[in-house]
N, C-alpha and C positions, 0 to 999 in steps of 0.2 A: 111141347115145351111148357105152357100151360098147365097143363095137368100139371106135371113134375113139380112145378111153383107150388102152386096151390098145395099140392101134398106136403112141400117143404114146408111150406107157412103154417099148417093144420100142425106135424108136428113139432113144431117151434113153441106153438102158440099151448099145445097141449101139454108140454116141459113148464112152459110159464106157468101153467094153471097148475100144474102139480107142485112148482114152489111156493104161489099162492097160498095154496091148500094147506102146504106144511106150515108157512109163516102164521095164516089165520089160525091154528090147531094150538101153538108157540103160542099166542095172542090169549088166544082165552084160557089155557091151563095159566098164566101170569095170571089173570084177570080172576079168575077160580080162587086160586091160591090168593089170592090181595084181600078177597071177599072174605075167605076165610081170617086170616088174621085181624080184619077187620073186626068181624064177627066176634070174633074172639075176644079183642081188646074191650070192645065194648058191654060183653057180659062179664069180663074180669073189674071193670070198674066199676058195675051193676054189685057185682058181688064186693065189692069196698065200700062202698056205699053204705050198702045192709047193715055189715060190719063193723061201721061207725055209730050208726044208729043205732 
């Protein structure tokens, strides 16, 4: 009975870590992507800048 547990909890526990996996993966392609527009923004007003000057 034991064992049987244990194994149900392993894969319980291994489903949890695989939506983990997918949320953290979801997390940093947003966080990627931010940095980029970020990025972006701030050589597009680099480039106004110049522009003015």
């Amino acid at each position: 009975m034991e064992r049987k547990m244990l194994i149900r909890n392993i894969a319980y526990m291994e489903r949890e870590l695989s939506e983990m996996k997918k949320e953290l993966a979801l997390l940093d392609a947003r966080w990627e992507q931010q940095q980029i527009v970020t990025h972006k923004s701030q050589n597009d007003e680099s480039l106004m800048y110049v522009e003015e000057h």
